[in-house]
NUDORO-161553 format. One record per residue (C-alpha): residue number from 1; x, y, z. Coordinates in steps of 0.05 Angstrom, whole numbers. Layout:
BEGIN
REC  nr   east  north     up
REC NUM      X      Y      Z
...
//
This chain:
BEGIN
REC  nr   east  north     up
REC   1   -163   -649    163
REC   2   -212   -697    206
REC   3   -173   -742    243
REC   4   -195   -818    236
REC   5   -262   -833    252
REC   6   -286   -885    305
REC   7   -318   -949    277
REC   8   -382   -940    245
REC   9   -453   -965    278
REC  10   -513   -939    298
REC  11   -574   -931    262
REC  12   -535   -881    208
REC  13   -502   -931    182
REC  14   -539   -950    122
REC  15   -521   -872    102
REC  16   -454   -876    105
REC  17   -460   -929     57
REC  18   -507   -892      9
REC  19   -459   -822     12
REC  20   -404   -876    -10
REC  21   -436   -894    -69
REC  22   -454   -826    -78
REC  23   -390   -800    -88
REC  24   -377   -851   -142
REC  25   -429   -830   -175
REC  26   -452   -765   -166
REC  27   -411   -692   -182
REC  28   -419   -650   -109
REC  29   -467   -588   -119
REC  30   -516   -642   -163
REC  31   -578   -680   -147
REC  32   -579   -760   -137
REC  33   -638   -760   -192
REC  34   -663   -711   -230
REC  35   -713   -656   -197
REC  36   -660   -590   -188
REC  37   -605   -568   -150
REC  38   -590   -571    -79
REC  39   -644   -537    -30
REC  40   -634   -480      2
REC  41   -571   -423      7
REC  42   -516   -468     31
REC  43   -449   -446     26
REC  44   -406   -464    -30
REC  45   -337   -435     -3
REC  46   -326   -415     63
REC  47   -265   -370     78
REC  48   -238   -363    155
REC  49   -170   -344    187
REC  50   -126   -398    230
REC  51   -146   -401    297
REC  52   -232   -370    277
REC  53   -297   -420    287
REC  54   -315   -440    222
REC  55   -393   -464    209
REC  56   -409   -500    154
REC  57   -476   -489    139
REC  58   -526   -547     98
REC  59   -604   -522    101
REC  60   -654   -570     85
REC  61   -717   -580     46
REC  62   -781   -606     68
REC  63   -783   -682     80
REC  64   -705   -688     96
REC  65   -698   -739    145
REC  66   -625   -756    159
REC  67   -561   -720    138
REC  68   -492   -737    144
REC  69   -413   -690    141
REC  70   -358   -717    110
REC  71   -288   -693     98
REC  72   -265   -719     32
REC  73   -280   -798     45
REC  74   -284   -799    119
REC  75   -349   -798    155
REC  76   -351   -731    201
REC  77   -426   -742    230
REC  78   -491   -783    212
REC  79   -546   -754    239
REC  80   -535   -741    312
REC  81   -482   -791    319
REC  82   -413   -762    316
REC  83   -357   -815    278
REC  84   -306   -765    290
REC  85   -251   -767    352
REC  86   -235   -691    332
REC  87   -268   -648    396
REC  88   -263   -590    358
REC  89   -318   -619    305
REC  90   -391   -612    324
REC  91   -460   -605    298
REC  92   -472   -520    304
REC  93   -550   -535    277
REC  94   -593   -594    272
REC  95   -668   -580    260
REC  96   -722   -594    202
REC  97   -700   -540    167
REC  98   -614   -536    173
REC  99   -556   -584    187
REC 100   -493   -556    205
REC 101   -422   -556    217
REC 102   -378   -524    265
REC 103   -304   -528    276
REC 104   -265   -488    325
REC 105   -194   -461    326
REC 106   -184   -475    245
REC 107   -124   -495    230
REC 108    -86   -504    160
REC 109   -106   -585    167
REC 110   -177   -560    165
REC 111   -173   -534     91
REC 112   -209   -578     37
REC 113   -276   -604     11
REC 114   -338   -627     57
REC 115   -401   -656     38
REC 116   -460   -645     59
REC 117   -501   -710     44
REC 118   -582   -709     64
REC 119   -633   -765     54
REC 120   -697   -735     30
REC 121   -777   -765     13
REC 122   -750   -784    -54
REC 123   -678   -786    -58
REC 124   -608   -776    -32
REC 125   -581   -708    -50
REC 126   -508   -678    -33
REC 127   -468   -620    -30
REC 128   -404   -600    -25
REC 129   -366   -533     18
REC 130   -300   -509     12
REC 131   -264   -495     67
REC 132   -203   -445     62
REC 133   -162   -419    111
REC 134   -118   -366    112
REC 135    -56   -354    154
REC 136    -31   -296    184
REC 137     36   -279    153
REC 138    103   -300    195
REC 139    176   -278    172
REC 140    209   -351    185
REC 141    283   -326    157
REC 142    319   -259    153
REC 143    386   -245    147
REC 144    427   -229    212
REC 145    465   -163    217
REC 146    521   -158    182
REC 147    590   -122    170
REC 148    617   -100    101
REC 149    658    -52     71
REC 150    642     -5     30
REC 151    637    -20    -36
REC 152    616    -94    -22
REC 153    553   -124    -53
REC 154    499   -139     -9
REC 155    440   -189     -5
REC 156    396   -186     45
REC 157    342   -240     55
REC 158    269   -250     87
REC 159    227   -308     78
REC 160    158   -315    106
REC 161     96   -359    104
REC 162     24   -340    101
REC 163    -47   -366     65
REC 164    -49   -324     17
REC 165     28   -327      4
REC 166     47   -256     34
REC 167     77   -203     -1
REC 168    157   -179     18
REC 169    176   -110     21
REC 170    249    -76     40
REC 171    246     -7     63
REC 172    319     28     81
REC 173    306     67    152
REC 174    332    133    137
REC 175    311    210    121
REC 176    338    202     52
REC 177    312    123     39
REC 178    281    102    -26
REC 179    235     46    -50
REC 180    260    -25    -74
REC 181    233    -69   -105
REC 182    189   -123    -68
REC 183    216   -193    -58
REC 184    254   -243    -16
REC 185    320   -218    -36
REC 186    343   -146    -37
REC 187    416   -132    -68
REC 188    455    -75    -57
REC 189    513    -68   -104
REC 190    577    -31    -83
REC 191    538    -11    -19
REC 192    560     63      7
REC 193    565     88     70
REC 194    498    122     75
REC 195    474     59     52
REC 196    484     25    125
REC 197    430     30    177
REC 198    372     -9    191
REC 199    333    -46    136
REC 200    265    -64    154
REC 201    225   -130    119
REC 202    151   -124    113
REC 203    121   -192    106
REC 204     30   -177     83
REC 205    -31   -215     58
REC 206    -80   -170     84
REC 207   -108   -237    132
REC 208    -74   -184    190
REC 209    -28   -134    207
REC 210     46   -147    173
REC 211     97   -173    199
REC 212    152   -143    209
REC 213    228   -145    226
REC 214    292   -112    217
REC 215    370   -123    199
REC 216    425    -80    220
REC 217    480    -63    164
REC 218    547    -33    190
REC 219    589     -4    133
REC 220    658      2    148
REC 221    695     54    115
REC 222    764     93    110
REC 223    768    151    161
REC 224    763    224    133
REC 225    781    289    168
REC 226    732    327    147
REC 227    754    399    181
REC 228    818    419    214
REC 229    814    481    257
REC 230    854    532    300
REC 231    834    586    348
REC 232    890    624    339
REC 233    938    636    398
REC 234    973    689    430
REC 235   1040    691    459
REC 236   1042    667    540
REC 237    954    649    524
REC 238    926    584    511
REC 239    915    550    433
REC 240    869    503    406
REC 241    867    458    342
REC 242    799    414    334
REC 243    808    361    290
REC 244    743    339    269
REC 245    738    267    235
REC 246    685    200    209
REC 247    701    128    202
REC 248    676     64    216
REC 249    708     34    263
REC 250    716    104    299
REC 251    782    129    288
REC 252    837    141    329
REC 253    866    201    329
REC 254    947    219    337
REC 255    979    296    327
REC 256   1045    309    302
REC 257   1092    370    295
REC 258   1130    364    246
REC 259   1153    303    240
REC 260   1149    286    321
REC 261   1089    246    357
REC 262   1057    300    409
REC 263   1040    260    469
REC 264    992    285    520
REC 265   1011    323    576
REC 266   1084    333    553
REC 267   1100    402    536
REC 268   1047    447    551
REC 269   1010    399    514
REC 270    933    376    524
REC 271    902    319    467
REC 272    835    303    482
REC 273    802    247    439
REC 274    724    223    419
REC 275    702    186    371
REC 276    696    239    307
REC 277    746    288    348
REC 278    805    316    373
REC 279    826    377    406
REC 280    900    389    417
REC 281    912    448    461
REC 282    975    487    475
REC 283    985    523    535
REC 284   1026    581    559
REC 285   1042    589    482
REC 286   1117    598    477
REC 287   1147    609    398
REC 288   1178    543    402
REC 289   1098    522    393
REC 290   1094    558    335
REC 291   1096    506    268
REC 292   1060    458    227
REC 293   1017    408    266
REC 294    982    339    235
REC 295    922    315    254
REC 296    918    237    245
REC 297    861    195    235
REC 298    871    106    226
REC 299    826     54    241
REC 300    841    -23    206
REC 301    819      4    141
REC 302    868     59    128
REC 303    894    129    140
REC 304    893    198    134
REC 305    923    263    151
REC 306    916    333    148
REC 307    955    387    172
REC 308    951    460    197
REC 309   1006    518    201
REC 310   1003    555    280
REC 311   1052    605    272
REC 312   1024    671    275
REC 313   1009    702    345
REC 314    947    740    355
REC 315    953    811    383
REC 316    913    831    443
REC 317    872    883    403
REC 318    861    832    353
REC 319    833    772    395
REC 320    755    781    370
REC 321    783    766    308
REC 322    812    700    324
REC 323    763    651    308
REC 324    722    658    373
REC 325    680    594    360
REC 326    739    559    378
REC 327    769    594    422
REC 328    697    603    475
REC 329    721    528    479
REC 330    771    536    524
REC 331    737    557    589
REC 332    708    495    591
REC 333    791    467    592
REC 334    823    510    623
REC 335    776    567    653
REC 336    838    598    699
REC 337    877    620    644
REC 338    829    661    588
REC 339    844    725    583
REC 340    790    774    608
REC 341    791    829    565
REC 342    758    797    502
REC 343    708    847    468
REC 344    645    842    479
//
C-alpha cells in the first residue's frame, strides 16, 4: 500500500476533490455521465511477482486534460504533481494520449485497487486496476530430524507461505519410495525400518521454482544377525567365523563358547568388530577349539544370538571344499600362516 501522502496543494487540487466525490458516487470501470465506457485499453487487473516493476497503465481520449492515481482513498499523483512520499511510485507515461503508473520492487503492501481518475472536455471519468501480487513460495516450518522406534507413529510437518497459497508435497528419498498424499502434515503409522531416511517437502505455486527442504528420520530398531558363517578349519591352520549383523544403534558384537565370553587376543583368539560385523578367528587350531560358538549382537533396544557348531576339521585334500569365500579372508589377517597348497 501507498504510504501517507504529503499535504495536498498545487493547481491539482480541485481534482482531488472531484475524484472524492467521485468515488461516492460513481462504480470504478463507469462514466461520470452518460456517453460510454472508459477510453481506451487500460488494464483492468494487473498480475506481477514480489520484487517485478509493475505499470499501471490509463490511456486517454481526446480532450483529457488532467488525470490523477489513487490507491483506495489516498491521492497517489495529480497531474504532474506527486502527493505520494513512496520513491518507488512514479508517473511511467504522461502524454495526450496515456497516463501511467509505475511502481518498482512490488511488494505484498502493493496489492489492491487504483483508480485512474481523468478530467475530460465534458466530464470526469474513472477507472479502476487491480493490482495482484504473487509471492514466491517459502517453507517457514518443517519438522527437525527426529528419532523413533520402530513401530512409532510419525508426523512430519511443513508449512509455507506463497501468493497463490503453494501447494505441499512429501516425497520419501529412497529406490523403493512411494507417493503421499499432498499436505502440511504427513503421518506415518507404525513406521518400519525401511521407512527411515530422508523425507523431502516440496512447497509450489508455479510464481517460481519450489521450494524445497528435507527431514532426516532415524528408525531405531532391534539388532538381527542376519548370517553366521565358518570357513572351516584344519587342525594346527587358521579358522574363521563372520558374524554378519543390522541394527540401529549399530550393534555390538560379543562371542561365546559355550557358555564362556571369548576375549580378544586370549587363546589363539582374534575378534575383530564393525558396525554390521564380526570376524572371530582361531589360530593354530588345536581340538580344544573345536565346539559351539555364539555370536552376539545388543544395542539399548535388545538382543540376539545365534550360534554355530566348529567341530569338524578339514582334511588337506579337502580344503577347496571348505567354504573358500571365507577362508581367501584370511591373508588379509594373517597372510604368514595360509597354507600354500590350496587348489587352484
Amino acid at each position: 500500500m501507498v504510504p501517507p501522502l504529503r499535504s495536498a496543494g498545487g493547481s491539482h487540487q480541485w481534482l482531488a476533490i472531484v475524484f472524492l466525490g467521485l468515488c461516492w458516487f460513481l462504480p470504478p470501470g463507469r462514466l461520470a455521465a452518460p456517453g460510454g465506457d472508459f477510453p481506451g485499453s487500460a488494464v483492468d487487473n494487473l498480475v506481477v511477482r514480489k520484487g517485478d516493476t509493475a505499470v499501471l497503465r490509463c490511456y486517454l481520449e481526446d480532450g483529457a486534460s488532467k488525470g490523477a492515481w489513487l490507491n483506495r482513498s489516498s491521492i497517489i499523483f495529480a497531474g504532474s504533481d506527486k502527493w505520494s512520499v513512496d520513491p518507488r511510485v512514479s508517473i511511467a507515461t504522461a502524454n495526450r494520449r496515456e497516463y501511467s503508473l509505475q511502481i518498482q520492487d512490488v511488494d505484498v503492501t502493493d496489492d489492491g485497487p487504483y483508480t485512474c481518475s481523468v478530467q475530460t472536455q465534458h466530464t470526469p471519468r474513472t477507472m479502476q486496476v487491480h493490482l495482484t501480487v504473487q509471492v514466491s513460495p517459502k517453507i517457514f516450518r518443517i519438522s527437525s530430524d527426529i528419532v523413533v522406534n520402530e513401530g512409532s507413529n510419525v508426523t512430519l510437518v511443513c508449512l509455507a507461505t506463497g501468493k497463490p497459497e503453494p501447494s505441499i508435497s512429501w516425497r520419501h528419498i529412497s529406490p523403493s519410495a512411494k507417493p503421499f498424499e499432498s499436505g502440511q502434515y504427513l503421518d506415518i503409522y507404525g513406521i518400519t525400518r525401511d521407512q527411515a531416511g530422508e523425507y523431502e517437502c516440496s512447497a509450489e505455486n508455479d510464481v517460481s521454482v519450489p521450494d524445497v527442504r528435507k527431514v532426516k528420520v532415524t528408525v531405531n530398531f532391534v539388532p538381527t544377525i542376519q548370517e553366521l558363517k565358518s570357513s572351516g578349519v584344519m587342525l594346527g591352520g587358521n579358522g574363521l567365523i563372520r558374524c554378519e549383523g543390522a541394527g540401529v544403534p549399530a550393534p555390538l558384537f560379543e562371542w561365546y563358547k559355550g557358555e564362556r565370553k571369548l576375549i580378544n587376543g586370549q587363546q589363539g583368539i582374534t575378534i575383530k568388530n564393525y558396525s554390521t560385523r564380526s570376524l572371530l578367528t582361531v589360530t593354530n587350531v588345536t581340538e580344544e577349539h573345536f565346539g559351539n560358538y555364539t555370536c552376539v549382537a545388543a544395542n539399548k533396544l535388545g538382543t540376539t544370538n545365534a550360534s554355530l557348531p566348529l567341530n569338524l576339521p578339514c582334511q588337506l585334500h579337502l580344503e577347496y571344499l571348505c567354504n573358500m569365500d571365507i577362508l581367501m579372508e584370511l591373508p588379509t589377517i594373517f597372510p604368514a600362516r595360509m597354507p600354500n597348497n590350496i587348489p587352484g
